[in-house]
C-alpha positions as CSV (number, residue, x, y, z in Angstrom):
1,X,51.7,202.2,-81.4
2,X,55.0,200.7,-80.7
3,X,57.6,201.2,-83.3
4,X,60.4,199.2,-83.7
5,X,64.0,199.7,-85.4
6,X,65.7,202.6,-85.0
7,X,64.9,206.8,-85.8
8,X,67.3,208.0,-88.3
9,X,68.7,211.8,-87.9
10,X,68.5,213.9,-90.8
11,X,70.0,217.1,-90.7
12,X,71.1,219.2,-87.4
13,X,70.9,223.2,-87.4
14,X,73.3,224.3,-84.9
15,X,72.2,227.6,-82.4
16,X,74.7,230.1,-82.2
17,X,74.5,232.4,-78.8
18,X,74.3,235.7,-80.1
19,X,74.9,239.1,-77.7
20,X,72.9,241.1,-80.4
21,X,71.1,238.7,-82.8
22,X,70.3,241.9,-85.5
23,X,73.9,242.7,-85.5
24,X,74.8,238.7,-85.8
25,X,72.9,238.2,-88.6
26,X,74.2,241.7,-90.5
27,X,77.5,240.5,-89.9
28,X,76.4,236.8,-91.3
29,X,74.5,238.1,-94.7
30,X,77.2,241.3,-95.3
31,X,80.1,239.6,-94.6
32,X,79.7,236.0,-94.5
33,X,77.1,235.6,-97.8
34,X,74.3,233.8,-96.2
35,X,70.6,235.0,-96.5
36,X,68.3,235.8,-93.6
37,X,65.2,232.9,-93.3
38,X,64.0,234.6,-90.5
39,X,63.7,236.0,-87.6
40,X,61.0,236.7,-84.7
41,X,61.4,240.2,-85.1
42,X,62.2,242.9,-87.6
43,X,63.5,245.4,-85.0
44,X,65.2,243.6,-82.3
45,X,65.2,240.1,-83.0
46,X,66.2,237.4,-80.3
47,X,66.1,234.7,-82.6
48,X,66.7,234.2,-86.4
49,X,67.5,232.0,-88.9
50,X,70.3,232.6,-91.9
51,X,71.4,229.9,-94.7
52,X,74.4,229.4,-97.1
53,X,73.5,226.9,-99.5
54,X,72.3,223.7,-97.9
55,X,73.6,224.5,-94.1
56,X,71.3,226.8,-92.1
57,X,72.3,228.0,-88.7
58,X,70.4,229.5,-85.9
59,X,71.1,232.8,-83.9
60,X,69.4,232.9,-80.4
61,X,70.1,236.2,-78.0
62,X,71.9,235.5,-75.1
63,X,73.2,237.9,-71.4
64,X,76.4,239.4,-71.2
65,X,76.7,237.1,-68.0
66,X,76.0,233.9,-69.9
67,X,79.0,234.6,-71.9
68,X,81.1,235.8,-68.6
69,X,80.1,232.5,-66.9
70,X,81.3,230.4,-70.2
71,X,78.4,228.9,-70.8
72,X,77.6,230.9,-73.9
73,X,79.9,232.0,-77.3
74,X,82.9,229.9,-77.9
75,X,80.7,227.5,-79.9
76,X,82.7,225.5,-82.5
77,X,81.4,224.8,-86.2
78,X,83.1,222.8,-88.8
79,X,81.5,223.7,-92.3
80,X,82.2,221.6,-95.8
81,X,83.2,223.2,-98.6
82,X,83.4,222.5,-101.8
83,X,86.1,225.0,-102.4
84,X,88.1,225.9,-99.6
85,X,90.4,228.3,-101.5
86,X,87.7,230.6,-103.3
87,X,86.0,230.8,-99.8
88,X,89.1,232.4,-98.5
89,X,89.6,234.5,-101.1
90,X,85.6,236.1,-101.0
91,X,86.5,236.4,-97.1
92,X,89.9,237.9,-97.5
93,X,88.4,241.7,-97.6
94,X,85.6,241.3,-95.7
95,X,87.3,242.1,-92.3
96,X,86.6,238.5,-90.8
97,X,89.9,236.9,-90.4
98,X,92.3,237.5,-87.2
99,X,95.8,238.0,-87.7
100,X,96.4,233.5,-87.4
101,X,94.0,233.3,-90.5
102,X,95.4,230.8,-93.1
103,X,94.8,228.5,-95.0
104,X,96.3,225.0,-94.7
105,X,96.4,221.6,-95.7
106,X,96.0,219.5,-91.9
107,X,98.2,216.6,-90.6
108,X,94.6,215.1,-90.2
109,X,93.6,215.2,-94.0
110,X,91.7,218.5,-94.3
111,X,92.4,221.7,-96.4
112,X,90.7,224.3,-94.0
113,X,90.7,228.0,-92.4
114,X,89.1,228.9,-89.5
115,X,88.4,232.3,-87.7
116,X,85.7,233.4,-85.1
117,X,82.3,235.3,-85.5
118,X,81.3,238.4,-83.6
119,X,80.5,236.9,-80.5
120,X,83.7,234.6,-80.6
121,X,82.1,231.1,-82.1
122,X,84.4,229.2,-84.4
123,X,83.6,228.6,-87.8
124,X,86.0,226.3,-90.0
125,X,85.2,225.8,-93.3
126,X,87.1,222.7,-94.8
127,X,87.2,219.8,-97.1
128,X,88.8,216.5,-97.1
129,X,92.0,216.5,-99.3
């Protein structure tokens, strides 16, 4: 059957490389306040799933060497929020933020703050202002 028109995209869940996916997704639900969905295994998973809310995001194991050779970590997430401000202050004493950590209102329109997860992927939480 031939189908005409054009597929529509509904939703994306972005994989995170993960150098120990147990200790990702402790650091995700302890610190971060998402819940685990799943994962392939209860002792040492290589894959699992965790959710905030409506956005869900995938951990998958990676090598040491895939993250020498660059072609793992240093992933970039931008997240919506609808409160910016409260976000930062439940993340304030939970040991996430690098010494940079603000929160700002951006020359591009955004309120935002931004830091990096354990294996060094970027997570900005924003809104538009």
């Amino acid at each position: 059957m031939i189908r005409s028109g054009r597929a529509q995209l509904a939703d994306v869940i972005p994989v995170l490389p993960a150098r120990d996916v147990g200790e990702a997704v402790v650091f995700y639900v302890d610190r971060l306040g998402f819940e685990r969905v799943f994962q392939d295994d209860g002792q040492n998973p290589q894959y699992a799933g965790i959710r905030r809310g409506a956005v869900e995001v995938h951990l998958q194991f990676q090598f040491e060497h895939d993250f020498e050779a660059g072609s793992a970590g240093q992933c970039m997430l931008r997240l919506y929020v609808d409160n910016p401000d409260l976000l930062f202050d439940e993340y304030k004493d939970k040991g996430v933020f690098h010494a940079g950590t603000q929160i700002t209102n951006t020359p591009w329109g955004t309120r935002e703050f931004a830091f990096w997860d354990l294996n060094h992927n970027g997570l900005t939480f924003m809104r538009n202002l």
